[in-house]
C-alpha positions in Angstrom: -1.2 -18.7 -39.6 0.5 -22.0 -38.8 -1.4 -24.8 -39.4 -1.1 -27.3 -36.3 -2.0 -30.6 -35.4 -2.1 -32.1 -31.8 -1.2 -36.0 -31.6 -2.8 -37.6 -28.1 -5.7 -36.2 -26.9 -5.5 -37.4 -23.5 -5.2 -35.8 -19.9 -2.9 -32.9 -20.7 -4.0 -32.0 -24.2 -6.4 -30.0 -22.4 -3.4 -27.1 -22.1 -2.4 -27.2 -26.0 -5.6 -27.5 -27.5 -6.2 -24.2 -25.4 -3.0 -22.7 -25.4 -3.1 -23.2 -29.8 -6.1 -21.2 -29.8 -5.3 -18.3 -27.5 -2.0 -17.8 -29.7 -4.6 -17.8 -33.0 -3.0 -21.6 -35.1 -4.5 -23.0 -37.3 -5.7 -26.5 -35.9 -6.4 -28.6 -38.7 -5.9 -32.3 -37.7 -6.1 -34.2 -34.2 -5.2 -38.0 -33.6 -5.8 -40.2 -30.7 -6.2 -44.0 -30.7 -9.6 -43.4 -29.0 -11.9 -41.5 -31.2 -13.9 -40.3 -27.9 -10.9 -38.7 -26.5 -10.6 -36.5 -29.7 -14.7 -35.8 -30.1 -14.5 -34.7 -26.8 -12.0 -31.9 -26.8 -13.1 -30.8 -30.1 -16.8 -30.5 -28.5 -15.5 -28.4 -25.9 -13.4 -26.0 -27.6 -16.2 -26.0 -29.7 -13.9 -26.6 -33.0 -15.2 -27.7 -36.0 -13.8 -28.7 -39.3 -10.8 -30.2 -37.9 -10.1 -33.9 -39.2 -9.4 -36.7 -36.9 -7.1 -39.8 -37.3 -6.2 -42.5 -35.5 -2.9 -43.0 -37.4 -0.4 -39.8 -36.8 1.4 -41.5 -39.4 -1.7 -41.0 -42.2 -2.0 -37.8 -40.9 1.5 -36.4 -41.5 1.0 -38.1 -44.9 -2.2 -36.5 -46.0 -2.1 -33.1 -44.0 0.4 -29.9 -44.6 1.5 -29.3 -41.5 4.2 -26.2 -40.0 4.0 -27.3 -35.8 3.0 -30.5 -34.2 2.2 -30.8 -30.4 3.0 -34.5 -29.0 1.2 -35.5 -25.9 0.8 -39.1 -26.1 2.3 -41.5 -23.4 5.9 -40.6 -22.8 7.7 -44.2 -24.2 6.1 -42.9 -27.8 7.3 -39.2 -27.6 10.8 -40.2 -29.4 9.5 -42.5 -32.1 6.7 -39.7 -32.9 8.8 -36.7 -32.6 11.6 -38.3 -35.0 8.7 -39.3 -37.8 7.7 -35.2 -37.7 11.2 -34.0 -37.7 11.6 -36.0 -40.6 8.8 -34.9 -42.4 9.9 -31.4 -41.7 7.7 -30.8 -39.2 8.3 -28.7 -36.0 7.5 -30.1 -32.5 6.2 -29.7 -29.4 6.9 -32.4 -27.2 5.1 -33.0 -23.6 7.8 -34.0 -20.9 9.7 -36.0 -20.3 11.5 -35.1 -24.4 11.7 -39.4 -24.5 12.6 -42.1 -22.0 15.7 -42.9 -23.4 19.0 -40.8 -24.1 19.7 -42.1 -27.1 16.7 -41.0 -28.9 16.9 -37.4 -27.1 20.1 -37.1 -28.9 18.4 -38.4 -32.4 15.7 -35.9 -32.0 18.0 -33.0 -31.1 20.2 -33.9 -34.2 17.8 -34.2 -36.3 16.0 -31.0 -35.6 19.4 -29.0 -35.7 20.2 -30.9 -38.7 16.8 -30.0 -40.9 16.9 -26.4 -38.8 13.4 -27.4 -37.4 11.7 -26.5 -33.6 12.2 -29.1 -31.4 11.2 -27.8 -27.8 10.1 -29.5 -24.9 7.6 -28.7 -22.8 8.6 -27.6 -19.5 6.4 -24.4 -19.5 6.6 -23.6 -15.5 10.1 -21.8 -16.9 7.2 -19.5 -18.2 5.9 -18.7 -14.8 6.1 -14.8 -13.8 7.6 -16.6 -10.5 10.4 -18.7 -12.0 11.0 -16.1 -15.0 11.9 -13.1 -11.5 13.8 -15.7 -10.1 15.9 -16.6 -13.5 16.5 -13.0 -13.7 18.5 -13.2 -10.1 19.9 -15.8 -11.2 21.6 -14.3 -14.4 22.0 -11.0 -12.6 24.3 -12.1 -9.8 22.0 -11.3 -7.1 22.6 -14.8 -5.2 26.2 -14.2 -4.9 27.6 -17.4 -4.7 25.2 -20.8 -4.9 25.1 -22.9 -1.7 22.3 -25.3 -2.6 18.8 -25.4 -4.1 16.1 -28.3 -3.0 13.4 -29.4 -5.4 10.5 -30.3 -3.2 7.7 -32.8 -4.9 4.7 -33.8 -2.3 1.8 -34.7 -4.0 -0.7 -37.7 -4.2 -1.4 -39.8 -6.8 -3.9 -42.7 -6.0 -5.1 -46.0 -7.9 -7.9 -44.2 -9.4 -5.2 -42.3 -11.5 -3.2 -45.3 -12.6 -6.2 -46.9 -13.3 -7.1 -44.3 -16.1 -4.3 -45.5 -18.1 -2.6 -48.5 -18.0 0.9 -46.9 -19.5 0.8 -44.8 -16.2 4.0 -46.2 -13.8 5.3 -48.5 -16.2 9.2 -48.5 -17.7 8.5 -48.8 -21.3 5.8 -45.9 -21.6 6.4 -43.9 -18.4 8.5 -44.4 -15.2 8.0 -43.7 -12.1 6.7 -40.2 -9.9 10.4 -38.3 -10.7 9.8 -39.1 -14.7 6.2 -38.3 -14.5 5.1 -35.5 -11.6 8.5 -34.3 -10.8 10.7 -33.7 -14.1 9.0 -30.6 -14.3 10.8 -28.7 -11.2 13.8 -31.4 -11.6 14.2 -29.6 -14.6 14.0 -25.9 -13.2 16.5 -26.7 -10.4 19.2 -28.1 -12.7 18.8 -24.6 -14.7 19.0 -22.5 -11.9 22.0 -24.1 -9.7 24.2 -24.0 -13.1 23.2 -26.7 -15.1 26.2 -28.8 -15.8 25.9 -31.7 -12.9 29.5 -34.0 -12.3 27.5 -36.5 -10.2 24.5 -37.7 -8.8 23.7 -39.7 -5.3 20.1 -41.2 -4.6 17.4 -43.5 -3.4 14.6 -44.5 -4.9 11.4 -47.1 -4.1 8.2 -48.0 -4.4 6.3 -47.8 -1.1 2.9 -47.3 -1.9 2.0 -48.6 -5.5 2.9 -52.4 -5.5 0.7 -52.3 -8.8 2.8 -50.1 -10.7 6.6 -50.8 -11.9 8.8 -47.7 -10.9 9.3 -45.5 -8.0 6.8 -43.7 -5.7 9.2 -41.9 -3.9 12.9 -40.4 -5.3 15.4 -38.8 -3.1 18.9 -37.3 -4.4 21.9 -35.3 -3.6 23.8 -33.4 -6.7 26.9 -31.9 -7.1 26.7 -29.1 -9.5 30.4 -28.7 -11.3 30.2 -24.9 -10.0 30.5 -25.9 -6.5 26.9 -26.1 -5.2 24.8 -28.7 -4.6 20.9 -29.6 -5.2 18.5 -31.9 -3.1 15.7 -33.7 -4.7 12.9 -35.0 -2.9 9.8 -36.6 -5.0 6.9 -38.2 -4.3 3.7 -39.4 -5.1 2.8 -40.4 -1.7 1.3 -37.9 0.6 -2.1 -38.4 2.6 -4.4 -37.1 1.4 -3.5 -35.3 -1.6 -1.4 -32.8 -3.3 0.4 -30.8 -0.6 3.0 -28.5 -2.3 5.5 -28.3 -4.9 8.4 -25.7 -3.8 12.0 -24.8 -5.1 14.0 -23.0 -2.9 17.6 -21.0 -3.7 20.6 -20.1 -1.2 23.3 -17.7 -2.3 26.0 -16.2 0.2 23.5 -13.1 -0.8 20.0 -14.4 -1.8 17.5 -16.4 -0.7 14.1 -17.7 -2.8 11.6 -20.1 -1.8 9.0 -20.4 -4.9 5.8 -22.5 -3.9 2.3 -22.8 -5.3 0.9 -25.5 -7.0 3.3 -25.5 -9.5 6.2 -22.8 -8.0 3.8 -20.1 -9.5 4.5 -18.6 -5.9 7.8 -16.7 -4.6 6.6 -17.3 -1.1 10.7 -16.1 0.5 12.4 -13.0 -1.3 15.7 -12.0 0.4 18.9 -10.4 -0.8 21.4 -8.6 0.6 21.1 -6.1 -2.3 18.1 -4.3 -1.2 16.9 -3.3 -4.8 13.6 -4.5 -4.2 10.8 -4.5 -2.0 10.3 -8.1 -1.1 6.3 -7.8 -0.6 5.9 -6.0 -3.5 8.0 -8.7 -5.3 6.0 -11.3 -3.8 2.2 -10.2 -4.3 3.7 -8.7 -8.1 5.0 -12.3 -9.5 1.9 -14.4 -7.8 -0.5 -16.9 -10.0 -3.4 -18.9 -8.8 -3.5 -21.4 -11.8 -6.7 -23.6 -11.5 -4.2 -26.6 -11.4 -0.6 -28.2 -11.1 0.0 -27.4 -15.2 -0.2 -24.0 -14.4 -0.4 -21.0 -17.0 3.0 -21.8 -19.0 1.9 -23.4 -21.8 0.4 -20.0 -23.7 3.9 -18.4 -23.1 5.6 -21.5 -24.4 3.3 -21.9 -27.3 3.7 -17.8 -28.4 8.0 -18.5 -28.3 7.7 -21.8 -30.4 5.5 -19.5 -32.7 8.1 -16.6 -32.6 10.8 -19.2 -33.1 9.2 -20.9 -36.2 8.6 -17.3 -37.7 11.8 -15.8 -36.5 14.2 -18.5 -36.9 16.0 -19.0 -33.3 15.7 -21.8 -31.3 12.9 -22.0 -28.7 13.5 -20.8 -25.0 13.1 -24.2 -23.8 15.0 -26.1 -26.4 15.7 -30.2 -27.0 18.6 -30.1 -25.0 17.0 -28.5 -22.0 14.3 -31.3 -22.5 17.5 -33.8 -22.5 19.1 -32.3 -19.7 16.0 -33.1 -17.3 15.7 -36.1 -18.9 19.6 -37.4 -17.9 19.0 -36.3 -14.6 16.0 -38.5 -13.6 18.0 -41.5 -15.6 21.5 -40.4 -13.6 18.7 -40.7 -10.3 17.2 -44.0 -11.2 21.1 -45.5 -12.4 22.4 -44.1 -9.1 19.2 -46.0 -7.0 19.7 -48.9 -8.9 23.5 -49.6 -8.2 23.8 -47.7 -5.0 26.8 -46.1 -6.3 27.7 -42.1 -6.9 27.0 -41.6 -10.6 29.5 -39.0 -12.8 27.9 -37.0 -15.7 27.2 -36.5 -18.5 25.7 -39.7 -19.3 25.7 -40.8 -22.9 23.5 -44.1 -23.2 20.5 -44.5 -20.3 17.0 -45.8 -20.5 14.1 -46.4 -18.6 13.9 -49.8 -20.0 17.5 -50.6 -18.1 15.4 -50.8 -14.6 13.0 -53.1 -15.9 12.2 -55.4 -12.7 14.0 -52.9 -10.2 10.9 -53.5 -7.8 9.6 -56.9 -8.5 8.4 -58.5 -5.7 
């Protein structure tokens, strides 16, 4: 057994501390800067004997410890992940991997260099939806890529800023693409190709005068293989969460995955015929309680297999990088009102400090 420690106990921890115990870790240690946070998930899981800090740092330093999950607010996810990797401690980090490019690439060379786990937590690349359509994808079946769209409308109200007051902020969060959208940002970058030469987009704040960043994101990309990818993300829509769909054209496919968090091929055409599309449809179809989905067991079981086995995990620090430079290559784009060309190599959300001061 692995022994495992979670460090932020907040809002999402909910999905490690259950997906740790469903894949049978050890969990010896949590740490939260508010004891009740910690009390409370160890009362529900009903855990006991595990020791609780408000320090990570103390904790790394008194307990032996093989995987970490981080899920604090995003602006500390770098400066955490980097003090495990150098304790020789592999990680699990929640999205987005760090608000800043340059410490994406210090965590990735670090890991690499002390042959440690460093993934990122994008676990709908886990869902039986996404993981039919990324075998299309690597089969051929689309032919050749037209576009994909990336479709974020959901609702996210005072009430949920109020909870935390890193929520919408530069230095600990961004806006809605860093925060609800990276997630399917990230799956249409892997599925149109990956490698991006440039970037085109708008963002603004037109319902959240209270926050710092963006409500609302929109952005055209051209994919170096020819295709292209729309973004649209928002936390905007009246009056609440109305779907999160990513749709695929080929000169022989097309896929539209919806759900609450794409768990849903809802459109299953191809020109091959091989399968039935009903049968694909009502065969890859989850009804996860909310928009995290079921991914994180599946992503938690690979880390685990990866630590064990000794290859990297399915969703690796560069994939969490790659989602990462695309929201920044939105946001730099928005900000200057000019194309932007990829790869970038230094971005942070701290560069669009002010963007919507009134």
């Amino acid at each position: 057994m692995l022994n495992y420690a979670i460090i932020g106990c907040g809002r999402i921890s909910y999905n490690h501390f259950a997906a740790a115990i469903e894949n049978k870790l050890n969990l010896i240690a949590v740490c939260d800067i508010v004891p009740e946070h910690m009390t409370e998930k160890l009362k529900k899981y009903q855990l006991k004997d595990v020791k609780q800090y408000t320090d990570y740092q103390e904790m790394i330093d008194k307990e032996k410890l093989d995987l970490i999950a981080i899920c604090t607010e995003s602006g500390k996810h770098g400066q955490i992940a980097l003090y495990c990797l150098n304790h020789n401690i592999n990680i699990i980090v929640e999205k987005p991997i760090a608000l800043s490019l340059k410490e994406a690439d210090e965590m990735i060379a670090l890991a690499d260099e002390k042959d440690l786990i460093l993934c990122a937590c994008h676990q709908n690349r886990f869902n039986k939806s996404i993981s039919k359509i990324r075998e299309a994808i690597e089969a051929g079946r689309f032919g050749k890529l037209f576009h994909g769209t990336a479709h974020i409308r959901w609702n996210r109200g005072k009430q949920y800023y109020d909870q935390a007051d890193w929520r919408g902020t530069w230095a600990q969060d961004g806006g809605a693409l860093m925060n609800q959208c990276i997630h399917n940002i990230d799956l249409l970058r892997w599925m149109m190709g990956n490698e991006i030469t440039e970037v085109m987009a708008y963002t603004d704040q037109l319902n959240h005068d209270y926050l710092e960043a963006e409500d609302l994101g929109l952005a055209i990309i051209k994919f170096a293989n020819g295709s292209y990818g729309m973004i649209e993300g928002t936390t905007n829509i009246f009056p609440k969460n109305l779907e999160e769909t990513l749709y695929i054209f080929g000169s022989d496919g097309t896929v539209k995955a919806g759900g609450k968090s794409v768990n849903v091929i809802e459109e299953w055409l191809f020109n091959d015929n091989v399968d039935d599309p009903n049968e694909v449809k009502a065969k890859y179809h989850e009804n996860p309680p909310n928009v995290y989905g079921f991914g994180h067991n599946s992503l938690y079981a690979d880390v685990i297999d990866s630590i064990l086995n000794h290859h990297k995990p399915y969703v690796d620090g560069k994939a969490g990088r790659d989602a990462l430079e695309l929201v920044l290559a939105i946001y730099k784009s928005a900000a200057t009102g000019k194309t932007v060309k990829l790869p970038l190599k230094e971005c942070s959300t701290l560069d669009f400090v002010g963007r919507f001061d009134k």
